[in-house]
C-alpha positions in Angstrom: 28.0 -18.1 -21.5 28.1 -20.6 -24.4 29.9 -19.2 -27.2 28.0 -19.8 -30.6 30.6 -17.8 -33.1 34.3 -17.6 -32.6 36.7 -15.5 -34.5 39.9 -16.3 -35.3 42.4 -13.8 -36.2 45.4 -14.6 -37.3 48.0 -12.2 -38.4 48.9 -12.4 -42.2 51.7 -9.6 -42.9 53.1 -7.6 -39.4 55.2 -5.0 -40.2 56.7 -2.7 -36.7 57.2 0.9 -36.2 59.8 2.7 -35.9 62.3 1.2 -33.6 60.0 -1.9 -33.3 57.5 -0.1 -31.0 54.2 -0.9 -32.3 52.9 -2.5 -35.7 51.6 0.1 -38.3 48.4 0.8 -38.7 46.5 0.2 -42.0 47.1 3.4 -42.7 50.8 3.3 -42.7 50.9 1.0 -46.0 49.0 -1.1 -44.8 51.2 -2.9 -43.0 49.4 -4.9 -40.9 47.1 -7.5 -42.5 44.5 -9.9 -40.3 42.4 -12.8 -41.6 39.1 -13.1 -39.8 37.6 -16.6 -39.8 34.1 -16.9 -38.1 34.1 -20.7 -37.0 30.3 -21.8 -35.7 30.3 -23.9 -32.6 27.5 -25.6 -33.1 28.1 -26.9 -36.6 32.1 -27.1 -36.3 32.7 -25.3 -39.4 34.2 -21.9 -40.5 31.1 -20.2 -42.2 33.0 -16.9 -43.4 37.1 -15.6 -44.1 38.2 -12.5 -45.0 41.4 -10.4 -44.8 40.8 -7.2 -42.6 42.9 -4.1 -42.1 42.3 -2.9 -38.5 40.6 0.4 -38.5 37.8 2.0 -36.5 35.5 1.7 -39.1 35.6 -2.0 -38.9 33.6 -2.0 -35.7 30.3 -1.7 -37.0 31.0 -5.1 -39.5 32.5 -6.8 -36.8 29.8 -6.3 -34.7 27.3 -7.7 -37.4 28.4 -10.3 -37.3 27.3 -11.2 -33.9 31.0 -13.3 -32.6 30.8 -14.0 -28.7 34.5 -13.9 -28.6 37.7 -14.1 -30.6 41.1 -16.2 -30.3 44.3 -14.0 -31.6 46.0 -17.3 -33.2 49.8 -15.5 -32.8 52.1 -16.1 -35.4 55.2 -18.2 -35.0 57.7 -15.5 -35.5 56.2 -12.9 -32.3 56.9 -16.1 -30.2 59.8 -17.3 -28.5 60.3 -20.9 -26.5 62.3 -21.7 -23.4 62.5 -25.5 -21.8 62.8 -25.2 -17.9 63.2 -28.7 -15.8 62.0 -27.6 -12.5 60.8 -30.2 -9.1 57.0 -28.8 -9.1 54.0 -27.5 -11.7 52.2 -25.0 -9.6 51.4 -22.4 -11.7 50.9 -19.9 -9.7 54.6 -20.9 -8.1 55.7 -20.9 -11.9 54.7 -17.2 -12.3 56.8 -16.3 -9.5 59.9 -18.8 -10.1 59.9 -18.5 -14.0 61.6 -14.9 -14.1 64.0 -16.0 -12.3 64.8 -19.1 -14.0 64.9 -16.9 -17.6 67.4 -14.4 -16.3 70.6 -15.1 -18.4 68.6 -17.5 -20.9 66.9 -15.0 -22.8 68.2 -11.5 -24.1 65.0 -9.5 -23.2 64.6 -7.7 -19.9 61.9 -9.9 -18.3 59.8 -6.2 -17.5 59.5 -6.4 -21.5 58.1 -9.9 -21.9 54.7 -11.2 -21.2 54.9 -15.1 -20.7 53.0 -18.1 -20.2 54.0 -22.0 -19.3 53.1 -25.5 -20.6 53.6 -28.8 -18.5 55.1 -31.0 -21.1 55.3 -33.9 -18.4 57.3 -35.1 -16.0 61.3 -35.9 -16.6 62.4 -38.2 -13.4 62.3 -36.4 -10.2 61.4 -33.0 -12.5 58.4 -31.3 -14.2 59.6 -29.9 -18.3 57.9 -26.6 -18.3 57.4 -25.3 -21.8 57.7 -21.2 -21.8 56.0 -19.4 -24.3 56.8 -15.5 -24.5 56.8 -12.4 -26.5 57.6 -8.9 -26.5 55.4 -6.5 -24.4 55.8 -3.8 -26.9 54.9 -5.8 -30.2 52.3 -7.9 -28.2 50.5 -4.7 -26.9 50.5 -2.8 -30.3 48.7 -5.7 -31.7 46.2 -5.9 -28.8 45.6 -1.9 -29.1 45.1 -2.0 -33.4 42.9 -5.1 -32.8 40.9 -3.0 -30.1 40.4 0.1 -31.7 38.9 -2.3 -34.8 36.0 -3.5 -32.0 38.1 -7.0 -31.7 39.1 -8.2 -28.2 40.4 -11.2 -27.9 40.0 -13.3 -25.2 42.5 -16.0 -25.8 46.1 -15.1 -27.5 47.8 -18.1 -28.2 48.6 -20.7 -30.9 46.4 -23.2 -32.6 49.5 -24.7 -34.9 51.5 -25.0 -32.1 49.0 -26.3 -29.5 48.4 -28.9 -32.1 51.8 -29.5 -32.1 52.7 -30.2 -28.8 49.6 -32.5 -28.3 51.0 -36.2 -28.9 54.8 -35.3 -29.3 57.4 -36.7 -26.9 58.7 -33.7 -24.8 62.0 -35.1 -26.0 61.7 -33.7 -29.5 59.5 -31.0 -28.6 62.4 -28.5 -29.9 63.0 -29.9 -33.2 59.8 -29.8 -33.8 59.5 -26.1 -33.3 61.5 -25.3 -35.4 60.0 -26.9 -38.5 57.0 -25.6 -37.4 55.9 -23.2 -40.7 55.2 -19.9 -40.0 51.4 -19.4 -40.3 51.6 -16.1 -42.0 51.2 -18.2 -45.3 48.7 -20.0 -43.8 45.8 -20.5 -46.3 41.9 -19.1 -45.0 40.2 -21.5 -43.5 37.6 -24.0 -44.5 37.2 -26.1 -41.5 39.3 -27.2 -38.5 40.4 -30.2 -37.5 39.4 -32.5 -34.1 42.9 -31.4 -32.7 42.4 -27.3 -33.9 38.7 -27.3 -32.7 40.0 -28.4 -29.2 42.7 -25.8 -29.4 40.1 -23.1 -30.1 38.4 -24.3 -26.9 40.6 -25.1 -24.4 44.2 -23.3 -25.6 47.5 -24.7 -24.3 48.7 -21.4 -23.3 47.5 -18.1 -23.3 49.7 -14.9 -23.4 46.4 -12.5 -22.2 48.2 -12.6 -18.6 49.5 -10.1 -16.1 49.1 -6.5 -17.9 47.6 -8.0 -20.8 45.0 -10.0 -18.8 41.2 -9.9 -20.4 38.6 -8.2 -18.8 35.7 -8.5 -21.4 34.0 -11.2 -19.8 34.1 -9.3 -16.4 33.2 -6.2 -17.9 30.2 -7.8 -19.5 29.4 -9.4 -16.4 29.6 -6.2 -14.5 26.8 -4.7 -17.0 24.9 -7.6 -16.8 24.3 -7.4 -13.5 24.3 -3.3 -13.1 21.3 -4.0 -15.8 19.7 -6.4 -13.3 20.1 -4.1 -10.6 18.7 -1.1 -12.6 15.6 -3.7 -13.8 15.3 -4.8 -10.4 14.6 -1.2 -9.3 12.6 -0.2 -11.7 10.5 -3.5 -11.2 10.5 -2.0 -7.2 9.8 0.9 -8.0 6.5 0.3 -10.0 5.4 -2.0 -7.9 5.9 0.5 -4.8 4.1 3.3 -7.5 1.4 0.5 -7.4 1.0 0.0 -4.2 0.9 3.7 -3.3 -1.7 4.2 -5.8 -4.1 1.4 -4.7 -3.2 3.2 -0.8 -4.4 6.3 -2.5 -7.4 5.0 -3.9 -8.5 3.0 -1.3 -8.1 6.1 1.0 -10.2 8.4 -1.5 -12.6 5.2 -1.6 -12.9 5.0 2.2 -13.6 9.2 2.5 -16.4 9.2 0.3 -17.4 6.4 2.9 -17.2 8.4 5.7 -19.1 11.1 4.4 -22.0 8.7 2.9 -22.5 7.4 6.2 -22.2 10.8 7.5 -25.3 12.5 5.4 -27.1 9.3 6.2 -26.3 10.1 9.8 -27.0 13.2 9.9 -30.6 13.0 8.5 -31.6 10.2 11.0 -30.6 12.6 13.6 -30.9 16.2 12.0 -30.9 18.0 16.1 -27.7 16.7 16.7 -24.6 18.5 15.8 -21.8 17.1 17.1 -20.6 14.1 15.7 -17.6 12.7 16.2 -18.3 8.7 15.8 -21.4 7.7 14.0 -21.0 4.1 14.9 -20.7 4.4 18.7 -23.2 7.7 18.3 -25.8 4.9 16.6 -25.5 2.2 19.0 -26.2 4.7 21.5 -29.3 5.7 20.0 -30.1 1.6 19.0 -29.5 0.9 22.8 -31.6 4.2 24.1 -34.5 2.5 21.3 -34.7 -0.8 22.9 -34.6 0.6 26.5 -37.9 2.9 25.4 -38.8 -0.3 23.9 -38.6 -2.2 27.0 -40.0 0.2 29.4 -43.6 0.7 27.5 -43.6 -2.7 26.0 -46.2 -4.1 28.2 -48.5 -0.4 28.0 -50.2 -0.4 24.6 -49.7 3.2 23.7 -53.2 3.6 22.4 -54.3 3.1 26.2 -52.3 4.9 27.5 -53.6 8.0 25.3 -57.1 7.4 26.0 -56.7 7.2 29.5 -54.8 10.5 29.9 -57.5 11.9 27.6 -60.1 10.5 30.5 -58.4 11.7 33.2 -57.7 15.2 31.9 -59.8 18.1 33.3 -62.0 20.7 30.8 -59.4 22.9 31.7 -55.7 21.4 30.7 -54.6 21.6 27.6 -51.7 19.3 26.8 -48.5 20.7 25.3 -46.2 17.4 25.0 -46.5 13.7 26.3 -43.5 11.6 26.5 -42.1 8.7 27.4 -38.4 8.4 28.4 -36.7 6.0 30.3 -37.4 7.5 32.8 -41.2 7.1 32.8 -44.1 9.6 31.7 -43.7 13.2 31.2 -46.5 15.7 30.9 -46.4 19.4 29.5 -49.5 21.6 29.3 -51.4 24.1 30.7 -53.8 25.0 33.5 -56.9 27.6 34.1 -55.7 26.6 38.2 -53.7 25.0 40.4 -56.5 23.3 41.6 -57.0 21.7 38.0 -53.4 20.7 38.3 -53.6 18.7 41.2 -57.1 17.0 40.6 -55.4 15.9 37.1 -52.8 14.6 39.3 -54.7 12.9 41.6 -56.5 10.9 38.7 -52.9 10.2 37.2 -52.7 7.3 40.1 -54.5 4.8 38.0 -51.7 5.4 35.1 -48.7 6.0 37.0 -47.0 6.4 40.6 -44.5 8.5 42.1 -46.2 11.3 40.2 -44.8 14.8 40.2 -45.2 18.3 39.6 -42.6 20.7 38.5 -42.0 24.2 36.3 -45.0 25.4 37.7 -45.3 29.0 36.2 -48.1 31.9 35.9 -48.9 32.7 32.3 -50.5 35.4 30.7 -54.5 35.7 31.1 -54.3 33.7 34.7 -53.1 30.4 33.5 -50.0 28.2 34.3 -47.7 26.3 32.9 -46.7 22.9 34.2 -45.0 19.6 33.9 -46.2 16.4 35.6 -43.7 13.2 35.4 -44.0 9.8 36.9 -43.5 5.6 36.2 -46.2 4.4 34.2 -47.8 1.3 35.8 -47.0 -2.4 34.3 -43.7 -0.7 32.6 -40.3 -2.5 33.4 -39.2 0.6 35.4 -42.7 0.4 37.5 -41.5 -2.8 39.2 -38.6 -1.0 41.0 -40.8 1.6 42.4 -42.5 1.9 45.5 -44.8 3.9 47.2 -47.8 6.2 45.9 -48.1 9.6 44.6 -46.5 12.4 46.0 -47.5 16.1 46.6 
């Protein structure tokens, strides 16, 4: 992230509790005094300074005024300096040796101290290790009144003295600490120097380590990306509502189909009930069409009429004529059997194979009867042989 607004807090008046514990609260005399300056980035100037007491109800102005993060500029008198010659500079080697090395230098048990090192440079065959410590305690109380005040530094180190030790010959690094004024006194600020902006951005040390180590930026990563993952499923989630709804509609849109084609179905064919497939059930009925078609294409049907109408005796009445694939099909009814057969008989111009069939005896002496046979000239004709039957 690109920081656009940095605070600087520095500590004005610190004042411990009882038995050097803690600092005091603003509300214990005010004891504990901050400056806030706001120093701009971009520009490279310190656009606002302001003593603060730290207090809870500081976190709403703090958070107007929109600072990415904050450096805790310590002053001089929480720190305490130790020079170590040692063969290496691995700092994560230093963490480890550097508790040892202290033992019997410093009065504090090293479980009270939080530390950090500085290479100064190299010293023959040795590395000069600057170590910069302070009391756990102190360090903690500050860190805690600074929190509760919506301020959490990410950086707790020293701008005077990472000034300092920039440029000076490790050899007179400890005189010069030493004169180094305490910043307590330290004026607000109206801008920053080459050497302090540099400090702000890249510190020298930093005591925010071990116990004390910053977790803003992780925790602000870690809700970043749980709010990604949250806008992520709710972006999957839409989009699967979406899709579900055009499956939905597309479903509704493809029953009222159905049942269009359905009705239209249905009162092409009004006899027939059962239908399962109106598709396959209408090529059926296409392909039963075309065979008709084929099997009295060469017969005008006119002819055909007028012949049967010739050939039919005074005394047959004709229920039905069809044609099926099967060939011609005659229902009526008879005064005789004779009639029958002399109608026939006369048939064999029309059609061969001719037959009669459901002869029955109806009321008042007549019959009922059903003649059948391959028209002449039809498709179905040409397979046929022989003449008619009795």
């Amino acid at each position: 992230m690109r920081l656009r607004r940095i605070g600087i807090v520095r500590v004005r008046a610190l004042e411990t509790g009882p038995g050097g514990s803690s600092p005091r609260s603003a509300g214990d005399g005010n004891a504990l005094i901050l400056r806030l300056d706001v120093f701009d980035v971009k520009s490279g100037v310190v656009i606002s300074s302001e003593d603060i007491n730290p207090s809870p109800v500081l976190k709403k102005t703090i958070s107007d005024k929109r600072i990415d993060d904050f450096f805790l500029d310590l002053p001089i008198n929480m720190l305490s300096f130790r020079l170590l010659n040692l063969p290496f500079y691995d700092r994560k080697k230093l963490t480890e040796v550097i508790p040892f090395e202290l033992q019997g230098l410093i009065m504090e048990d090293m479980d009270d101290i939080v530390f950090d090192s500085i290479c100064l440079g190299r010293d023959g065959d040795n590395f000069k290790i600057l170590v910069v410590y302070t009391e756990k305690r102190q360090f903690g109380g500050l860190l805690g009144s600074l929190s509760d005040s919506g301020i959490e530094p990410s950086v707790a180190g020293s701008i005077t003295v990472g000034c300092m030790l920039k440029g000076t010959d490790p050899s007179v690094i400890t005189e010069r600490l030493v004169d180094l004024v305490n910043v307590n006194a330290s004026p607000p600020l109206t801008s920053l120097s080459d050497c302090e902006k540099e400090e702000l951005l890249n510190p020298a040390f930093n005591l925010r380590t071990g116990d004390f180590e910053f977790t803003g930026k992780a925790s602000r990563l870690s809700k970043t990306l749980r709010v990604t993952v949250f806008l992520l499923f709710a972006i999957a989630v839409i989009i699967n509502l979406d899709i579900s709804a055009r499956i939905l509609k597309e479903r509704k849109d493809i029953s009222l189909i159905r049942n269009e084609i359905r009705r239209s179905y249905s009162s092409l064919f009004p006899t027939e009930k059962r239908i399962t497939d109106e598709l396959y059930q209408l090529k059926a009925h296409l392909r039963d069409a075309r065979e008709r078609l084929d099997l009295t294409g060469s017969i005008p049907a006119l002819n055909l009429l007028l012949n049967l109408s010739s050939t039919r005796p005074q005394g047959i009445v004709f229920y039905e004529i069809g044609l099926t694939t099967e060939g011609l099909t005659i229902k009526g009814e008879s005064a005789s059997i004779e009639e029958i057969n002399r109608f026939k008989e006369g048939l064999s111009d029309i059609a061969i194979s001719v037959n009669v069939s459901d002869l029955k005896p109806v009321t008042g002496g007549r019959f009922n009867f059903t003649i059948s046979g391959v028209i002449r000239g039809s498709n179905k004709s040409s397979g046929v042989t022989g003449g008619n039957q009795g």
